[in-house]
C-alpha positions as CSV (number, residue, x, y, z in Angstrom):
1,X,-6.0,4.2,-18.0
2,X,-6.7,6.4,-20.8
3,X,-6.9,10.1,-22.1
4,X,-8.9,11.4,-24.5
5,X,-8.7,8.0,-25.9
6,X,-5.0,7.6,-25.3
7,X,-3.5,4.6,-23.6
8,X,-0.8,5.4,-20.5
9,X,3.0,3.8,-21.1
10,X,5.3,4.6,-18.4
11,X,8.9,4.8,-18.8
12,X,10.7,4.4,-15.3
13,X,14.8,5.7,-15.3
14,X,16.7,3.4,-12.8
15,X,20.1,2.9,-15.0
16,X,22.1,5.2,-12.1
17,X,24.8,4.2,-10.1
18,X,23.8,5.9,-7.2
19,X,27.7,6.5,-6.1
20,X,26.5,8.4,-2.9
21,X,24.8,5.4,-1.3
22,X,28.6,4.2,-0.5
23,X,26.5,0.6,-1.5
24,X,27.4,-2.3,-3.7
25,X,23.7,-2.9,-3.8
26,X,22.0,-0.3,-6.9
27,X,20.4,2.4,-5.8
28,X,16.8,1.6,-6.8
29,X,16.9,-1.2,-4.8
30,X,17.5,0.3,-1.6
31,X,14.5,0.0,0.6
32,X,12.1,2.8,2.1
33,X,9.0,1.3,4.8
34,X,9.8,-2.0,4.0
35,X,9.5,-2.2,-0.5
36,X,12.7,-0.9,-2.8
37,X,12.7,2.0,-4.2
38,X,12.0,1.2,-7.6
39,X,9.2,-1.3,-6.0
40,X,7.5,1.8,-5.1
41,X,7.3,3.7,-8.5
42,X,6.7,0.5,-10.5
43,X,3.4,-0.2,-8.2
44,X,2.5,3.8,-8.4
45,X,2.6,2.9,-12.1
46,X,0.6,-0.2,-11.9
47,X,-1.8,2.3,-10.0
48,X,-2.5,4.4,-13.1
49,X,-3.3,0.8,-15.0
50,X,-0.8,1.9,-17.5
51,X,-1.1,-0.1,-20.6
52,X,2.9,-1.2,-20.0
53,X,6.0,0.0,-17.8
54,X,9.2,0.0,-19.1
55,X,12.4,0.3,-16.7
56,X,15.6,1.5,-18.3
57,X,18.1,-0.1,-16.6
58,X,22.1,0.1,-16.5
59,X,23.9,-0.4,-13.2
60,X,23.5,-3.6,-11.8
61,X,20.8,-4.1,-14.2
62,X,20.7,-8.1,-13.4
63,X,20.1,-7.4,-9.7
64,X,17.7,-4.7,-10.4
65,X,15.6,-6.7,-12.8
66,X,15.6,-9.5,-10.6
67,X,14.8,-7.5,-7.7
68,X,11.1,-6.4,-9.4
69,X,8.2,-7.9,-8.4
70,X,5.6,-7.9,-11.0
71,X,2.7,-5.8,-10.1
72,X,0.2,-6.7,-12.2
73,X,-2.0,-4.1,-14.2
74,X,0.7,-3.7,-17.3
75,X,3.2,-4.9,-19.2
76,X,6.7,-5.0,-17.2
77,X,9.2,-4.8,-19.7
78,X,12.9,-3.9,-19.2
79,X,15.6,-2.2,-21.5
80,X,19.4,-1.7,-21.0
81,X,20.7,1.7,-20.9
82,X,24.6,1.4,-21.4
83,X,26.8,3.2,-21.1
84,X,24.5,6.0,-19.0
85,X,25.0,8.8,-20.8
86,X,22.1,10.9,-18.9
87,X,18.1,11.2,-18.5
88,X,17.5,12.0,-22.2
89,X,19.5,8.9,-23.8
90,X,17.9,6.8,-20.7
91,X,14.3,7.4,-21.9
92,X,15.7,6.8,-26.0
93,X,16.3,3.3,-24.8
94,X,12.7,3.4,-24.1
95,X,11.5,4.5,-27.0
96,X,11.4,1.0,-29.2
97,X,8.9,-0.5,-26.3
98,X,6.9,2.6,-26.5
99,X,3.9,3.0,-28.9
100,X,3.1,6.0,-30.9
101,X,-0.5,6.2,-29.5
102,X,0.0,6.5,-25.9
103,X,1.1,9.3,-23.6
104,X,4.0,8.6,-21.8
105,X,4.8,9.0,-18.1
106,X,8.7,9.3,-17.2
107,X,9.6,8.5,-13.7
108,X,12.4,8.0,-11.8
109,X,13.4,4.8,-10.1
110,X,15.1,6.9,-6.9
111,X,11.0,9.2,-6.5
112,X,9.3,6.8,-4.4
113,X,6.5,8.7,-2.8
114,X,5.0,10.3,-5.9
115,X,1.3,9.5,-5.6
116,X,-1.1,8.6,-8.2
117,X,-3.7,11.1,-7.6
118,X,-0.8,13.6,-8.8
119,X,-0.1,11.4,-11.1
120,X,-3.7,11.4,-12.8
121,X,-3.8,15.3,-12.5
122,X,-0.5,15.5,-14.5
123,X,-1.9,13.5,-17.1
124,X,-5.0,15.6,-17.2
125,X,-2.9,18.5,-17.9
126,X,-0.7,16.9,-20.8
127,X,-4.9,16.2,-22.4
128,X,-3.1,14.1,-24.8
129,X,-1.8,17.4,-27.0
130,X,1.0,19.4,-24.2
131,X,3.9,18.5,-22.7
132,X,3.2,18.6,-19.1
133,X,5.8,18.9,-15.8
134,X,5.4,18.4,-12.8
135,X,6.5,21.1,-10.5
136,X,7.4,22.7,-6.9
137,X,9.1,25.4,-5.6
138,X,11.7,25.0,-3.3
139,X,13.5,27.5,-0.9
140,X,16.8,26.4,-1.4
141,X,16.5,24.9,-5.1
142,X,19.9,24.2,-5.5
143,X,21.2,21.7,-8.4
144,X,17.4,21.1,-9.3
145,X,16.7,22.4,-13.2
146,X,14.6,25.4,-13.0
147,X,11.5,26.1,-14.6
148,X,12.2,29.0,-17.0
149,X,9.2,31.4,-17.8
150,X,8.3,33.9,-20.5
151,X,6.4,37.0,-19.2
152,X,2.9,36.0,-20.0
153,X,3.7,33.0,-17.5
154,X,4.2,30.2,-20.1
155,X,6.7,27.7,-19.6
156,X,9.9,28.5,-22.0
157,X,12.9,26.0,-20.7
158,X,14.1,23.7,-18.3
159,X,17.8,25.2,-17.2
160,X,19.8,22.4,-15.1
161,X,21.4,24.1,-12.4
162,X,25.0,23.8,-14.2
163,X,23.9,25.5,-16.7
164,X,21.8,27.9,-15.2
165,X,23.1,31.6,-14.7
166,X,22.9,33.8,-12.0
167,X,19.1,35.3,-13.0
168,X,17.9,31.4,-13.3
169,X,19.4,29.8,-10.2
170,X,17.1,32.5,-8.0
171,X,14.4,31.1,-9.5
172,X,12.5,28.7,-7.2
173,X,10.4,26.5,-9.4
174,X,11.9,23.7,-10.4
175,X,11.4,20.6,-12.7
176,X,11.1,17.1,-10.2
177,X,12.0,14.9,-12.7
178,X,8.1,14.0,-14.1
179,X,7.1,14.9,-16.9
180,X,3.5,13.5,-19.4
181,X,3.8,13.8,-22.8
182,X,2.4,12.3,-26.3
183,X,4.9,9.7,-27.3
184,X,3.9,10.8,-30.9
185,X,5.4,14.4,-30.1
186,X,8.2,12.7,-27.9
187,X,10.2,10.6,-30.1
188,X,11.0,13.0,-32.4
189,X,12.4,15.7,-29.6
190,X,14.8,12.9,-28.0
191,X,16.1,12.0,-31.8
192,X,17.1,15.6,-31.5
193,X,18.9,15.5,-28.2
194,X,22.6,16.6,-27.8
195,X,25.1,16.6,-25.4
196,X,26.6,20.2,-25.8
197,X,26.4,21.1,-21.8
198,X,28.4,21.4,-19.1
199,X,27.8,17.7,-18.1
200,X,28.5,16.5,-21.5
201,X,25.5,14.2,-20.7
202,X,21.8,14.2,-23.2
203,X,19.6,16.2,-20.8
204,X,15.6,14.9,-21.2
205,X,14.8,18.7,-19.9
206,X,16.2,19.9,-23.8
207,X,12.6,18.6,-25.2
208,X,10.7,21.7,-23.8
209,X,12.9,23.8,-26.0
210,X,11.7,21.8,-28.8
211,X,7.9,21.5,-27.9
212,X,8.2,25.6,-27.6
213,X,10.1,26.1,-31.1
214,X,7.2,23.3,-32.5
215,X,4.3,25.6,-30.8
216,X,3.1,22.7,-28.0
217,X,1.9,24.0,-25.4
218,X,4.4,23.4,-22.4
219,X,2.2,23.5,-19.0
220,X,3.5,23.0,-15.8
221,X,1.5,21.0,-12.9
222,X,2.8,22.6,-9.7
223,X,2.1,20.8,-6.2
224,X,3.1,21.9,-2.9
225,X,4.5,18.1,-1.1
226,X,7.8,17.9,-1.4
227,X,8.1,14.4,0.0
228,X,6.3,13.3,-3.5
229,X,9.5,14.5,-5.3
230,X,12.1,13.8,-2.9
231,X,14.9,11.8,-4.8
232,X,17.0,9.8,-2.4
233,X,21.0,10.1,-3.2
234,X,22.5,9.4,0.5
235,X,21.8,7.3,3.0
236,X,21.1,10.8,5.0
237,X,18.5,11.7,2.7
238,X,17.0,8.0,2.4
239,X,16.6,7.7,6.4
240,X,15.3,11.3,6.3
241,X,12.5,10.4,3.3
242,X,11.5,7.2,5.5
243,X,10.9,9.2,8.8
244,X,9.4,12.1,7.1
245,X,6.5,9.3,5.0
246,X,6.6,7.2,8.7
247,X,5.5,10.0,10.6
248,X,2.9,10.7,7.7
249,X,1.8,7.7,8.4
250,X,1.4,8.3,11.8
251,X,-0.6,11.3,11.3
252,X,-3.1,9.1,9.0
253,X,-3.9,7.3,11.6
254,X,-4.1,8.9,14.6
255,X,-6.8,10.9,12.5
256,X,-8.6,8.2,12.3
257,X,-8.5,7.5,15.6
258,X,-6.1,5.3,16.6
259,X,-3.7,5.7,19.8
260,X,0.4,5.9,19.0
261,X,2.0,6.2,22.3
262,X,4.9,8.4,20.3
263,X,4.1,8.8,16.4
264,X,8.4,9.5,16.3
265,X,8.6,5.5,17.6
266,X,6.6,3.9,14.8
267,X,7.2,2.2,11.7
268,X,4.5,0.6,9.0
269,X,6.7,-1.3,6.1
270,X,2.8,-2.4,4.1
271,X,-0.1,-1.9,5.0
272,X,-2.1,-1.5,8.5
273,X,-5.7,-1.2,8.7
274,X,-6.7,-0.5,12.3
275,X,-10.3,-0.5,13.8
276,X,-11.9,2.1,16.5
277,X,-10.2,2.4,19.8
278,X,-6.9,0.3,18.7
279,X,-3.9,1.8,20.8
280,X,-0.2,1.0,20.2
281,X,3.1,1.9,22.1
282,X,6.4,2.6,21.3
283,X,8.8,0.6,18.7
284,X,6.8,-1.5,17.1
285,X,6.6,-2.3,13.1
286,X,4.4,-3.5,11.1
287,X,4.9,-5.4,8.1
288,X,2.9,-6.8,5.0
289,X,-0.6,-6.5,5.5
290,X,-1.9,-6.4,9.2
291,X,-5.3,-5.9,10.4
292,X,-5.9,-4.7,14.1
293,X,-9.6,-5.4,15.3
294,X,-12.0,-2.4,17.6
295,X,-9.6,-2.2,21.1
296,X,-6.9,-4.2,20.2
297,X,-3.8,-3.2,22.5
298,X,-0.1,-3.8,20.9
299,X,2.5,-3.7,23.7
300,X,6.1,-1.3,23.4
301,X,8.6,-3.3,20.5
302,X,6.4,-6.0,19.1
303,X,7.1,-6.8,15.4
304,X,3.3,-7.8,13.4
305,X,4.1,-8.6,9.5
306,X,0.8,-10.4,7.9
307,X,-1.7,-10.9,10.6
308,X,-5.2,-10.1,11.6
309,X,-5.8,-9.5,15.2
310,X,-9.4,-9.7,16.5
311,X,-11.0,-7.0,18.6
312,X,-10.0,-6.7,22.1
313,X,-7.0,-8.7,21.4
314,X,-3.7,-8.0,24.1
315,X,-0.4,-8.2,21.9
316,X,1.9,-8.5,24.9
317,X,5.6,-6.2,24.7
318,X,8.3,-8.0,22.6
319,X,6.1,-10.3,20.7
320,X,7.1,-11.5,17.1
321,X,4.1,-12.3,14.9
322,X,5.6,-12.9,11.7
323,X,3.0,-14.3,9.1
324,X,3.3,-15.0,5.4
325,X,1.7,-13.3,2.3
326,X,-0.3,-16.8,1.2
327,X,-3.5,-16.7,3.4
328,X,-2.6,-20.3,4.7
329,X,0.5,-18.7,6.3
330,X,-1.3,-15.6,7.9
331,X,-1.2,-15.9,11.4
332,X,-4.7,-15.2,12.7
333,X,-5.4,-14.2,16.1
334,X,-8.7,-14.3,17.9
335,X,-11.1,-12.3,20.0
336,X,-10.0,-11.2,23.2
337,X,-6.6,-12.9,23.1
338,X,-3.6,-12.9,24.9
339,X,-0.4,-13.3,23.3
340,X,3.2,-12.4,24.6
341,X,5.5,-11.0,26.4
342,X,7.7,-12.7,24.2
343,X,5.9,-15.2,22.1
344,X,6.6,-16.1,18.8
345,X,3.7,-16.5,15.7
346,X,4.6,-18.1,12.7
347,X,3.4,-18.9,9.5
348,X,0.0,-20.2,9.5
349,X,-0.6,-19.7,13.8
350,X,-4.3,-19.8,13.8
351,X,-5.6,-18.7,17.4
352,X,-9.0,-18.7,18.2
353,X,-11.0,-16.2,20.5
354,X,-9.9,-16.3,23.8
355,X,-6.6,-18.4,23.3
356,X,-3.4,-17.4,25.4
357,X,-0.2,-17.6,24.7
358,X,2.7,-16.6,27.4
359,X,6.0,-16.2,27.4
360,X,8.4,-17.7,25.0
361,X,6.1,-19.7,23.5
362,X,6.4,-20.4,19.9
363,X,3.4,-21.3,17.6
364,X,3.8,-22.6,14.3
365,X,1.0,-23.7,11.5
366,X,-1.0,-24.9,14.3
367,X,-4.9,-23.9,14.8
368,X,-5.7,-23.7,18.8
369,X,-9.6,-23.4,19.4
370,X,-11.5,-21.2,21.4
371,X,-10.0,-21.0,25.3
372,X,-6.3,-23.3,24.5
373,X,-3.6,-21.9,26.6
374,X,-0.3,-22.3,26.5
375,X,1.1,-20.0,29.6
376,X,5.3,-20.3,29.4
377,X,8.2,-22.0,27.7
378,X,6.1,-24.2,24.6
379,X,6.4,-25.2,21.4
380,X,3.2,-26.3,18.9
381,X,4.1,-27.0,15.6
382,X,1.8,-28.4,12.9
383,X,-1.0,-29.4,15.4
384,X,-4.2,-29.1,15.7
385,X,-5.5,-28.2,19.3
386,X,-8.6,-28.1,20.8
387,X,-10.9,-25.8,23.3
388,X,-9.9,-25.2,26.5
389,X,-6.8,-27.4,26.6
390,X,-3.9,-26.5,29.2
391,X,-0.6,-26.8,27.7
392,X,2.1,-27.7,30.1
393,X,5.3,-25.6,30.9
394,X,8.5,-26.8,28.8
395,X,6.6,-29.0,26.5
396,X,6.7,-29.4,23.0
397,X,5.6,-31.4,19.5
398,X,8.1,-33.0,18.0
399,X,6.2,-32.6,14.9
400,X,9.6,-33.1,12.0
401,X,11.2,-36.9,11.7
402,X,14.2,-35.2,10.1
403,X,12.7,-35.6,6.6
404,X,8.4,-35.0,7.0
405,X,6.3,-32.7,9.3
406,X,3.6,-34.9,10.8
407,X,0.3,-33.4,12.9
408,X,0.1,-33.5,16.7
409,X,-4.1,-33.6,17.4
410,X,-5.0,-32.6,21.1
411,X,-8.7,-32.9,21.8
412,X,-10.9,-30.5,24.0
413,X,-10.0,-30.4,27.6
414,X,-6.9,-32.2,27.4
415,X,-4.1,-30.8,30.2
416,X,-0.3,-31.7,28.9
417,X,1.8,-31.5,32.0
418,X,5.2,-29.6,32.2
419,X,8.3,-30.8,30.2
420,X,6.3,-33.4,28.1
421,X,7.3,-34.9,24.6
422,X,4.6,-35.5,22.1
423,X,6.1,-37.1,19.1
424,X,4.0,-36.6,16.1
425,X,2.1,-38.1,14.1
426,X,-0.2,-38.6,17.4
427,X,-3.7,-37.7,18.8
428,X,-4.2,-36.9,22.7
429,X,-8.0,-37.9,23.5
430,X,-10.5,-35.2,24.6
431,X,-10.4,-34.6,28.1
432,X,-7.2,-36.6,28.7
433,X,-4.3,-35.7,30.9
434,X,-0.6,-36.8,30.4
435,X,1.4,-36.5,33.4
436,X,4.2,-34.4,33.4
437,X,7.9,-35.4,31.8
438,X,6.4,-38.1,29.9
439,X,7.1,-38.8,26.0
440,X,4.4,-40.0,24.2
441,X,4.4,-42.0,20.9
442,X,1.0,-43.5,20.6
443,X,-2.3,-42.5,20.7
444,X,-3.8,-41.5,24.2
445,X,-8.0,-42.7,24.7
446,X,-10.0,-40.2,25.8
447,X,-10.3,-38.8,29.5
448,X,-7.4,-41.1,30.3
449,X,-3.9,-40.4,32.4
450,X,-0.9,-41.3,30.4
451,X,2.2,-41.3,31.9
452,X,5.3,-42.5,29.8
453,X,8.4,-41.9,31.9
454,X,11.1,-44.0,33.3
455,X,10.6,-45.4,36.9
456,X,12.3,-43.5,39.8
457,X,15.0,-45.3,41.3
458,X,16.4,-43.9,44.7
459,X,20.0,-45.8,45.6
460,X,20.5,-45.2,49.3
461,X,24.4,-43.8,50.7
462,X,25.4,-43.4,47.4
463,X,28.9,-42.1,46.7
464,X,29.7,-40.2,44.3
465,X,33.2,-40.1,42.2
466,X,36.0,-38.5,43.3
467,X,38.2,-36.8,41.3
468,X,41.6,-38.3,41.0
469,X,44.6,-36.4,42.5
């Protein structure tokens, strides 16, 4: 992204502690709907296409670089901030990965929900020449820094609440944290930082005092969403954010239609893309990227994580569907199928339109064409079934020798009876039946009975042991 010519660097602070978690994980890496904290801000920055993003780390900073993922779209670099000495030596760190050309973005690692659209405006307002904030007023604004104007309305200081007297801490306005501003006008203001406060600490919020004695314009972008600015410090506030942005999320899509039996009983942890008429009841999550087709029905506690579901689809109560982010792992499920009460998906289930799977039932990088069922108790791994085949009761494919996975192939209209055993690598012939109990290690011909079971022996007046006294 650029303005007026100038390249966007963003500078993300994630050095804290956070000693009010009560966590030996870092606070960044803390988790809201389903991605860290810091996960969130470095793909809001990705958003912007921001020509690099720099995170300043310092506590745990192993574990917090390691617990990045790269979003694309920018340079990810990281820079040490030790010891942390507050937000303005944090963003100095910064300052060596930062060019002169750009205008730089400051975030922090603990803001997940900022969104890029208010990014973008922010931006906008900084045109390349101003140091720009982003703002909100609060009702209770307590220890926020407080937006400080002159008369005419311009924006004079930043005031942290410690510092603040009695006239400043009743103003409402306060700074969240964000600011845009010229690196060329930036780097000079932090050289100039000191610690002379009550926290002792080199406050960021000092360079508007500079930009006003300089004559840059200081402008402040004010926004009315508070959950864009919410920082998280406790595990109160973190499990307040994520209900707060769930039931948002809620809200998006019931406007667009689709039926939550309770919004309060709901939780998306990626991304979920639903089509017309989709209804869904209580408890469930969905995680990764999950597509729900026109009337697809999700029943009370069912866990989805990278799936699409075709329309009409039934997604019986207490059903795990839990594909992978590679498309060979995503668990695809047809037309107008059945799937649950709990049954189990796994990477790479591929069911085809009208397919049903019952009852504990677990599927795993299998394809089963159009019609398969498998009603109660099963297990297909690595197989490849076809249309229209019944799937006993209590049978399974013993698809792994205890060093390779080898492929089961049933043919169309094959019935497997109850409790059978079909050791893999082996191929069941189209429209053939094995009889129920029977282990099978060779290939079956087609429209055949196989039956592979011991003989039944009945010994007449038998007696059993006796126990001895």
């Amino acid at each position: 992204m650029k303005q007026n010519g100038q390249a966007v660097d963003v500078a993300i602070m994630a050095a804290g502690k956070g000693t009010r978690m009560k966590s030996r994980l870092p606070k960044v890496l803390h988790r809201l709907a389903g991605r860290a904290l810091l996960q969130h801000v470095v793909d809001t920055a990705a958003g912007l296409n921001a020509r690099r993003v720099v995170v300043i780390t310092g506590h745990g900073a192993a574990e917090v670089e390691a617990g990045v993922v790269h979003p694309g779209g920018g340079l990810l670099q990281f820079v040490r901030q030790e010891p942390q000495l507050g937000t303005g030596h944090a963003v100095q760190q910064a300052v060596p990965a930062l060019p002169d050309d750009g205008i730089v973005v400051v975030l922090s690692g603990d803001v997940p929900l900022t969104e890029g659209t208010t990014l973008r405006a922010l931006i906008d307002a900084c045109g390349g020449d101003k140091l720009a904030l982003l703002t909100i007023a609060f009702d209770d604004p307590t220890g926020y820094g407080r937006i400080v104007r002159a008369a005419n309305g311009e924006v004079q200081a930043i005031v942290e609440h410690k510092d603040a007297s009695e006239a400043q801490r009743a103003i409402q306005e306060i700074y969240s944290g964000i600011m845009a501003v010229p690196a060329r006008l930036l780097k000079p203001w932090l050289a100039k930082l000191d610690n002379k406060n009550a926290q002792g600490e080199y406050y960021l919020t000092d360079v508007v005092k500079f930009a006003v004695a300089q004559g840059v314009p200081v402008v402040a972008h004010k926004i009315a969403d508070a959950l864009q600015v919410a920082g998280i410090n406790s595990p109160v506030q973190l499990a307040e954010l994520e209900r707060a942005h769930q039931q948002r999320v809620a809200r998006t899509l019931m406007e667009q239609g689709v039926r939550l039996a309770d919004p309060a009983r709901f939780d998306v942890r990626g991304e979920l893309l639903c089509g017309q008429d989709v209804e869904i009841d209580i408890n469930c999550i969905f995680a990764g990227q999950v597509e729900l087709g026109e009337g697809v029905r999700i029943g009370a506690h069912c866990t989805i994580s990278n799936a699409r579901i075709g329309a009409g689809a039934v997604i019986h109560p207490y059903t795990h569907i839990e594909g992978g982010f590679a498309e060979k792992d995503r668990v695809e499920v047809g037309v107008g199928a059945l799937v649950g009460p709990y049954a189990r998906l796994r990477p790479g289930a591929k069911l085809g339109d009208e397919v049903h799977i019952g009852n504990f039932v677990e599927i795993k990088a299998a394809t089963l064409a159009k019609g398969a069922k498998a009603n109660h108790l099963a297990y297909i791994g690595d197989s490849k079934v076809g249309e229209r085949v019944n799937y006993g009761a209590g049978s399974i494919t013993a698809n792994y020798d205890g060093a390779n996975k080898h492929t089961t192939v049933i043919e169309a209209d094959v019935h497997i009876g109850s409790n059978c055993v079909l050791i893999a690598p082996v191929t069941i012939g189209a429209g053939g039946t094995v009889g129920g109990g029977s282990t099978i290690t060779k290939d079956t011909p087609p429209g055949a009975l196989t039956v592979a079971r011991a003989k039944q022996v009945s010994l007449s007046n038998w007696k059993r042991p006796e126990k001895k006294k």
